[in-house]
C-alpha positions in Angstrom: 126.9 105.2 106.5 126.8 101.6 105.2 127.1 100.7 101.3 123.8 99.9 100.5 122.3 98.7 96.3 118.5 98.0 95.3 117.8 97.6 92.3 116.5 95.0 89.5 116.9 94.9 86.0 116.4 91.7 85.3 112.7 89.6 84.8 111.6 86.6 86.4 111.9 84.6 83.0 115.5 86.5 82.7 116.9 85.4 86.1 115.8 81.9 85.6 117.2 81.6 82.2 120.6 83.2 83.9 120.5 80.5 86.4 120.1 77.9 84.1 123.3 79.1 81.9 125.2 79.4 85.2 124.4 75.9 85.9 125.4 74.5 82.6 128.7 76.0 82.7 129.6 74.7 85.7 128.2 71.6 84.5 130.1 71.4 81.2 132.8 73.7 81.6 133.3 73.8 85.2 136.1 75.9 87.2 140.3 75.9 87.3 141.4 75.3 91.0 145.2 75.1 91.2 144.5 74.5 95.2 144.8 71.1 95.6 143.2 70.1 99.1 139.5 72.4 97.5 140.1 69.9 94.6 140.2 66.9 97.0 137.1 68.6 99.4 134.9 69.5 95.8 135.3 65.6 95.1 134.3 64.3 98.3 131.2 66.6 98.2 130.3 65.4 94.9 131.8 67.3 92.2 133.7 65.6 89.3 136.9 66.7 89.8 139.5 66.3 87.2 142.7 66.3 89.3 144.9 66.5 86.1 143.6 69.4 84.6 142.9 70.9 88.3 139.3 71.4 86.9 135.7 71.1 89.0 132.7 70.2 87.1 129.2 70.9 89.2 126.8 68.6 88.7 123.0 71.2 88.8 121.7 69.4 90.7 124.1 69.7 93.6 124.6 73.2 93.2 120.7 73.0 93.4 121.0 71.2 96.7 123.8 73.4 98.1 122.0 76.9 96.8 119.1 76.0 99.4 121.8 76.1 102.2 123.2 79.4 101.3 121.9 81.9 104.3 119.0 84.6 103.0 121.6 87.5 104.3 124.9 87.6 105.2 127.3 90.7 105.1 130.3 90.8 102.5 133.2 92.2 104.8 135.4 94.8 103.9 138.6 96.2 105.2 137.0 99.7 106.4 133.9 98.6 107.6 131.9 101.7 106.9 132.0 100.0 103.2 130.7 96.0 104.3 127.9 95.3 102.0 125.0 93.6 103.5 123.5 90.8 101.2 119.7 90.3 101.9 118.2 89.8 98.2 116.4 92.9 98.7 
């Protein structure tokens, strides 16, 4: 039998003030890559990229962009496949 979760404890307001943090942290503070070529990629799709530090900043309203691309389900594999988690927001 499938993996499956359902639940919701968070509000409207509540996710859309957890998005918003989200956003300004990869804004501001961003994300450590140590893979070089993702660095290279992240800057050619927009990201600032600080190859030095190995650090990618998002700017929100690229990952705003992006987020609308993201399929409404998917299915997160796992090794025994009795435990893949399908993803539909539900």
């Amino acid at each position: 039998m499938p993996f499956s979760c359902a639940f919701s404890t968070l509000s409207p307001e509540q996710v859309k003030r957890l998005h918003e943090a989200a956003l300004t942290v990869l804004d501001r503070t961003g994300i450590a890559v140590s893979h070089s070529p993702i660095l290279h990629l992240m800057a050619e799709a927009g990201c600032r990229v600080d190859l030095g530090e190995g650090r990618i900043r998002m700017v929100p309203e690229l990952d705003e962009e992006r987020c609308g691309l993201v399929p409404s389900r998917f299915v997160l594999g796992a090794r025994d496949p009795s435990l893949a988690l399908p993803v539909d927001g539900k």
